[in-house]
N, C-alpha and C positions, 0 to 999 in steps of 0.2 A: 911436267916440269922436272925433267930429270936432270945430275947432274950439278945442281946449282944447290948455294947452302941455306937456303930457304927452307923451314920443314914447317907443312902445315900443320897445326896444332888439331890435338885432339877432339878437344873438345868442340861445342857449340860458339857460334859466330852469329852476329848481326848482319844484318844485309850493311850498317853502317861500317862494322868492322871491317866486313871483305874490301868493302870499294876503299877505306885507308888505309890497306894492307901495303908495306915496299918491299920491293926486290933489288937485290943488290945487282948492280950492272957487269958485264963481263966482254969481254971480245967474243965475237960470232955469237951470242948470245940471241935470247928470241927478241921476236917484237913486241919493244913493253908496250907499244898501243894496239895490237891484238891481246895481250895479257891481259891491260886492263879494260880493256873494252868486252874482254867475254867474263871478268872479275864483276863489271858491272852488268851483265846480263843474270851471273849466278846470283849477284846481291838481289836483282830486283824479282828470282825467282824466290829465293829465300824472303825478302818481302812480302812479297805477294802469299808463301807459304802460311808465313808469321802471323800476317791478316786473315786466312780461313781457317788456322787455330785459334786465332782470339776468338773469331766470329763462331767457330766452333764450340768453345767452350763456354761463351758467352749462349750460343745457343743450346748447348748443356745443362747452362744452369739453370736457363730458363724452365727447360722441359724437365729438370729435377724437380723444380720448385712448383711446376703443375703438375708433377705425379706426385709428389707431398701434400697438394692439396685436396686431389683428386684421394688421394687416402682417402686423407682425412675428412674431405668430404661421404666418401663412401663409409667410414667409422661412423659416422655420422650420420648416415641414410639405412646403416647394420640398425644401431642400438634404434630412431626412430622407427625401422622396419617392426623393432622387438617389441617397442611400446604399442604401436599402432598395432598387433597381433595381439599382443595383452588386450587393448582396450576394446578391438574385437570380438575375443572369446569374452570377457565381459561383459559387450552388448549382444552378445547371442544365448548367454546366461539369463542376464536381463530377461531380454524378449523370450526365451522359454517358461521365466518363473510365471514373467506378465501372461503369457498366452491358457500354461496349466492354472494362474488364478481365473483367469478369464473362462475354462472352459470348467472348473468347479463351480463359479457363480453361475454359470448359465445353467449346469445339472441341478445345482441345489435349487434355483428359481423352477425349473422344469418337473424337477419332484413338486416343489409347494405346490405349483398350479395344478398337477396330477390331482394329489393329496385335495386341494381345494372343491376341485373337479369330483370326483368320488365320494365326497362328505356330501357336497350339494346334491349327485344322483342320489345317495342313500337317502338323504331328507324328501326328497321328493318322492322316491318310494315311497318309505315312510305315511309322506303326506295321502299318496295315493291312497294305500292300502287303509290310513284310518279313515279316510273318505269314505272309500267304496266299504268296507264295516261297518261305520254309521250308515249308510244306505242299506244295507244288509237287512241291520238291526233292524231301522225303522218302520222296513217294509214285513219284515217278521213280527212287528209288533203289530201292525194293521192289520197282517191276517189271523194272527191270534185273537184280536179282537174281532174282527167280524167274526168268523169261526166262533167265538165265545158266545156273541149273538145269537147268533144261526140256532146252538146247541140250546143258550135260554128260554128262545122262541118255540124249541120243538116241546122242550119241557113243560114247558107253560100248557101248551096246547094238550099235552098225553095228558099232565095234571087234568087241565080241567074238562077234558071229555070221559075221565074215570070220575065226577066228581057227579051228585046228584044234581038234576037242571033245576032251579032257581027262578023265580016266576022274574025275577028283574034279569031288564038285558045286558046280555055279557057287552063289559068295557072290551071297546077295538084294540085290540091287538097294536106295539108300536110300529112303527114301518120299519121293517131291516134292510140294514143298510146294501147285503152284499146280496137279497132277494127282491127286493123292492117288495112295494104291498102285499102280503097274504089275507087280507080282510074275506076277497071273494073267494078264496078256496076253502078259508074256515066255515064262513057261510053254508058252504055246502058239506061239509062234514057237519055242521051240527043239523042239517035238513037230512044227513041218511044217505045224500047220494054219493057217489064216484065224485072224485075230481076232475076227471076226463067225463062225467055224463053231459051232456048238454043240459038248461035247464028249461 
């Protein structure tokens, strides 16, 4: 639109503005129903513009306002991560005290029963060896004894064949225990003969 004293303004326009814009008429001049007929094509482009910046900023806000949440949610999923790592190392603290309590009570019960175990084999010992001692003893006292016998018997006997004979008959001899009767052998020592003689 050259030529004519219309000057279009600098600034920003409404799609409303454009379409009630006037043009002053002139001879040979254009055609004002192509003028405003492409006036109202640029309104309804600027319209139309107007609408997918509202819709734009409008969806601006939107996705502001869910990456402010989304922070703040993630601030939020930080410092929980931080707790929930604290209360972690905490329950792994825990369960290592619980576990070293856990594996000294089972050594210290493990010593006692050792310990327990060792006292009762020593008693038993013990018990053995005063046994088999008493048995020892006892049987050392039996052969001491017979042996004591044995030894009285023979005495008796050297005594009384060094002894002058006596018109009364010699008292029997006891029966020893660990020779059984000697009656018939002394018999035959006081008749003179061998023990081995036949009679």
């Amino acid at each position: 639109m050259t030529n004519t004293d219309h000057q279009v303004p600098s600034h920003h326009q409404t799609a409303t503005a454009i379409r009630d814009e006037t043009f002053h008429r002139r001879m040979f001049g254009l055609d004002a129903d192509q003028v405003y007929a492409y006036l109202d094509q640029v309104a309804d482009q600027v319209q139309a513009t107007e609408r997918e910046l509202v819709e734009s900023r409008r969806a601006h806000d939107e996705l502001s306002a869910q990456l402010e949440r989304l922070r703040a949610e993630l601030t939020e999923y930080e410092q929980m991560g931080d707790r929930v790592n604290e209360q972690i190392v905490q329950m792994f603290s825990q369960a290592q005290l619980v576990a070293e309590e856990m594996v000294e009570d089972v050594s210290r019960d493990a010593r006692e029963r050792i310990g327990h175990a060792r006292e009762h084999e020593r008693r038993i010992v013990e018990q053995a060896m005063s046994t088999a001692g008493d048995q020892v003893r006892s049987y050392a006292r039996e052969a001491q004894a017979r042996m004591r016998s044995v030894m009285d018997s023979f005495a008796s006997e050297v005594d009384r064949l060094g002894s002058p004979a006596v018109s009364r008959a010699p008292r029997p001899p006891a029966a020893d225990p660990l020779f059984g009767d000697l009656g018939d052998w002394q018999v035959r020592l006081q008749n003179g003969s061998r023990p081995d003689t036949p009679s």
